[in-house]
C-alpha positions as CSV (number, residue, x, y, z in Angstrom):
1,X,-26.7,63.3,-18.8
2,X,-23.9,65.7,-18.3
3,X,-20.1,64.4,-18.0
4,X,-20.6,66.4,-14.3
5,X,-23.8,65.1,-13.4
6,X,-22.6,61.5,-14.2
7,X,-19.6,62.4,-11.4
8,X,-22.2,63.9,-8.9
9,X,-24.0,60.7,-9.2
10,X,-21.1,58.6,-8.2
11,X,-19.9,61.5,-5.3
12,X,-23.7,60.9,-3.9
13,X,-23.8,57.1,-4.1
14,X,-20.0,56.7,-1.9
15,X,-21.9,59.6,0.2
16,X,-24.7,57.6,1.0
17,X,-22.8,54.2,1.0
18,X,-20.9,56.0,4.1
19,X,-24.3,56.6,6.0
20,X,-25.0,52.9,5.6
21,X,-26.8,52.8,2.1
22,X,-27.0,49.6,0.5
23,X,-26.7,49.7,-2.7
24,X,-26.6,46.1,-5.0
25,X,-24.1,45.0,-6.2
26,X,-22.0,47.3,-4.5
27,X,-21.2,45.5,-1.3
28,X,-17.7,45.1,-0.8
29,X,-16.9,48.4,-1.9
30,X,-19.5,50.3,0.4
31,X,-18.0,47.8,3.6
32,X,-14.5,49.5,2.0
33,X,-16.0,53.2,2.3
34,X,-17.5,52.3,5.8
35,X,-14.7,51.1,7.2
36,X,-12.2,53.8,5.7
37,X,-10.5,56.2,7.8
38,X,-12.4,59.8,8.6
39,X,-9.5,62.0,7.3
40,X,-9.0,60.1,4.1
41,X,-13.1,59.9,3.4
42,X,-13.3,64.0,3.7
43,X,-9.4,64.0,1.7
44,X,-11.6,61.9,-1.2
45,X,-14.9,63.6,-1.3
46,X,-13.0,67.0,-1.4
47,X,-11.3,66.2,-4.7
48,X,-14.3,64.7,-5.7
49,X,-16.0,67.7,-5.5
50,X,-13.2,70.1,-6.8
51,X,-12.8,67.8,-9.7
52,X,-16.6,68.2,-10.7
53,X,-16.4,71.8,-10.2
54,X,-13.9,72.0,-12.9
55,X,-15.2,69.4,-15.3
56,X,-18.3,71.6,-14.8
57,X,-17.1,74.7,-16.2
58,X,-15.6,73.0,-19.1
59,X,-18.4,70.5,-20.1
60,X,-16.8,68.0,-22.1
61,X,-18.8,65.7,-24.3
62,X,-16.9,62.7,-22.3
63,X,-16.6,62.4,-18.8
64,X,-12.4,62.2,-17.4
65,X,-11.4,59.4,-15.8
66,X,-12.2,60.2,-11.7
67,X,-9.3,62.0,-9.9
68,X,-6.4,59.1,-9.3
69,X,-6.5,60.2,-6.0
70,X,-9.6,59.0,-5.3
71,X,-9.5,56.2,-7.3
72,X,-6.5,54.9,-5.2
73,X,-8.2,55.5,-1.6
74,X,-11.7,53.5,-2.4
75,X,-9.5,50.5,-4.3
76,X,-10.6,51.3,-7.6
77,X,-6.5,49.4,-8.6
78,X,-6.6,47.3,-5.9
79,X,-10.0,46.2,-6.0
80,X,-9.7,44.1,-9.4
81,X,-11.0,41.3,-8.0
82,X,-14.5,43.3,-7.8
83,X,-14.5,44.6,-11.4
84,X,-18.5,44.0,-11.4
85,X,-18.5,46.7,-8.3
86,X,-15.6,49.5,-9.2
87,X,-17.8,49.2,-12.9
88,X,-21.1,49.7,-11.6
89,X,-19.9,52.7,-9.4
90,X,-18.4,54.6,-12.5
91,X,-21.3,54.2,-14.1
92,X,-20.2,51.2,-16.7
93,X,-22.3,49.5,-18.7
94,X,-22.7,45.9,-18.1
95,X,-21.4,44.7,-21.5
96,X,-18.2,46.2,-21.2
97,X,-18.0,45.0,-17.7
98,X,-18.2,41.6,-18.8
99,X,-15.8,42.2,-21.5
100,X,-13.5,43.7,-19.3
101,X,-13.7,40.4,-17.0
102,X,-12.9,38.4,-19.7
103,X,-9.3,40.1,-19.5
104,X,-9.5,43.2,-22.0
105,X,-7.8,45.5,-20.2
106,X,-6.5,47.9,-23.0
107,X,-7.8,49.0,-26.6
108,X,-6.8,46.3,-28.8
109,X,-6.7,45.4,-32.4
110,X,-10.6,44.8,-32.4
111,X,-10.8,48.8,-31.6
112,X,-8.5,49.7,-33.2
113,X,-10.5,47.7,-36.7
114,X,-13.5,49.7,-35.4
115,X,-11.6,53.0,-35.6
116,X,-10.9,52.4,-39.1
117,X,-14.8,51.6,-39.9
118,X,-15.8,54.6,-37.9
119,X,-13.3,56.5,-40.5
120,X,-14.6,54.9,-43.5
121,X,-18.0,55.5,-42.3
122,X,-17.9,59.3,-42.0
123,X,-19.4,61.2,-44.8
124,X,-17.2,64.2,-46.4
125,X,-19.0,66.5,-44.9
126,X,-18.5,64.8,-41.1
127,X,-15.0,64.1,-42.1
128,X,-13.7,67.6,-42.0
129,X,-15.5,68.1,-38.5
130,X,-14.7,65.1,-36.4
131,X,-10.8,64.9,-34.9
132,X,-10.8,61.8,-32.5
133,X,-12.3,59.3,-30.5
134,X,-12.2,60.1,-26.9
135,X,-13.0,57.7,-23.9
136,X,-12.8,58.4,-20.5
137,X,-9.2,56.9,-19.5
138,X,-9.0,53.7,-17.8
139,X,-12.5,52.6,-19.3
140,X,-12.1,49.8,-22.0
141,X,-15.3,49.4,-24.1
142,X,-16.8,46.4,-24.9
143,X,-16.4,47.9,-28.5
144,X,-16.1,51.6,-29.4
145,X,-19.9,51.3,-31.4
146,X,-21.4,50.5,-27.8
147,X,-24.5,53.0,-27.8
148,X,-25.2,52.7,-24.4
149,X,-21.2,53.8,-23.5
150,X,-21.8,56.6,-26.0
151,X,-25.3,57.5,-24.0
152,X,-23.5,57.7,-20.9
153,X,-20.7,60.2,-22.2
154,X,-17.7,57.5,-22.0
155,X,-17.1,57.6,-26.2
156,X,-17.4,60.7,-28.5
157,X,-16.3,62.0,-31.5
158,X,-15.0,65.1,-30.9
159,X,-13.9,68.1,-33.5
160,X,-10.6,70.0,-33.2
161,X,-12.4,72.8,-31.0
162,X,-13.8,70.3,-28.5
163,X,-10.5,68.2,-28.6
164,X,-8.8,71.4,-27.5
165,X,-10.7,72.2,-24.7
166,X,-10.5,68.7,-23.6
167,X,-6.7,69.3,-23.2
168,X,-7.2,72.6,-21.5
169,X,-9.8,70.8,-18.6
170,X,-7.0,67.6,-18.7
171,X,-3.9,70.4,-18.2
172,X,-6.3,72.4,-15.2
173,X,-7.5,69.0,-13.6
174,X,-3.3,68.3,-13.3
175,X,-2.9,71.2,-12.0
176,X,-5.5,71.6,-9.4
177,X,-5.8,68.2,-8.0
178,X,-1.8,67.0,-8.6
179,X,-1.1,63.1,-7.9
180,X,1.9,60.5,-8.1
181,X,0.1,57.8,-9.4
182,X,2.6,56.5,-12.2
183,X,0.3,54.7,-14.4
184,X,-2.4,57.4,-15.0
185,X,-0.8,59.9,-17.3
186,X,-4.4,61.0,-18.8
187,X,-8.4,61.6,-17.9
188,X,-8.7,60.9,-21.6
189,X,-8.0,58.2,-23.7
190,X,-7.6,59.9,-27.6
191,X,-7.9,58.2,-30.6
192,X,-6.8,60.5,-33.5
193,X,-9.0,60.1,-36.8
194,X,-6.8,62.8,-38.1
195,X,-3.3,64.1,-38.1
């Protein structure tokens, strides 16, 4: 799947959740979209849409972290006692969910191990094309080998060329969707395998 199509997928699911559409699992978040205000629904699904419009035309081999924005109005940093739900919704999977319950909530010293075996592990040839680790910010892996996180464009390696347009589609996605949420600096956590 595309990093756009997987942010399509979750503009359609808090779309239909609005019209009523149960979804499991997500029930306390889809009484939260239901119940929210009709100018801030429309304010969220605009930026929603302009952010997948962008991520679009620069098709990055990870998907950002949703617009702050957004995350704010459907509870996303106030929701934490629903991690299960706000998981699910970005499109998670459930092993890093359940690590993240058990109070991971950063990259540690376990990924940080892994990083170092994902460098030793690269051939020569691999070496000289592969730049950094990149996650989509504010998702913490289970561990940074997680297949099914790397299946659903949340972990790549990246080379110096994608890397770059990474920070071009970062700069652009400040610039056309600005926010004052203090603790979101990035849509993408980097891990440098070079310097």
């Amino acid at each position: 799947m595309k990093t756009h199509e997987s942010l399509e997928h979750i503009l359609e699911k808090i779309t239909c959740m609005r019209r009523g559409q149960k979804y499991e699992g997500l029930e306390n978040i889809s009484l939260h979209i239901q119940n929210m205000e009709h100018e801030k629904y429309n304010f969220i699904i605009l930026r929603l849409k302009k952010q997948i419009g962008i991520v679009k035309k620069y098709s990055p081999p990870v998907r950002p972290a949703m617009d702050p924005m957004v995350s704010s109005y459907l509870g996303v940093y106030s929701g934490l006692d629903f991690p299960e739900e706000y998981g699910l919704l970005m499109g998670y999977p459930k092993c890093c969910i359940e690590s993240f319950k058990s109070a991971r909530f950063a990259i540690d010293n376990n990924h940080l191990k892994e990083v170092e075996e994902i460098k030793e592990n690269m051939n020569n040839n691999l070496r000289n094309i592969n730049y950094a680790i990149v996650l989509t910010s504010g998702f913490i892996p289970c561990s940074l080998k997680c297949r099914e996180s790397w299946n659903r464009g949340l972990i790549a390696l990246v080379s110096l060329k994608e890397y770059k347009n990474i920070v071009k589609l970062e700069r652009e996605l400040f610039n056309e969707l600005p926010h004052y949420h203090g603790g979101y600096n990035e849509y993408f956590e980097k891990i440098f395998l070079k310097k």
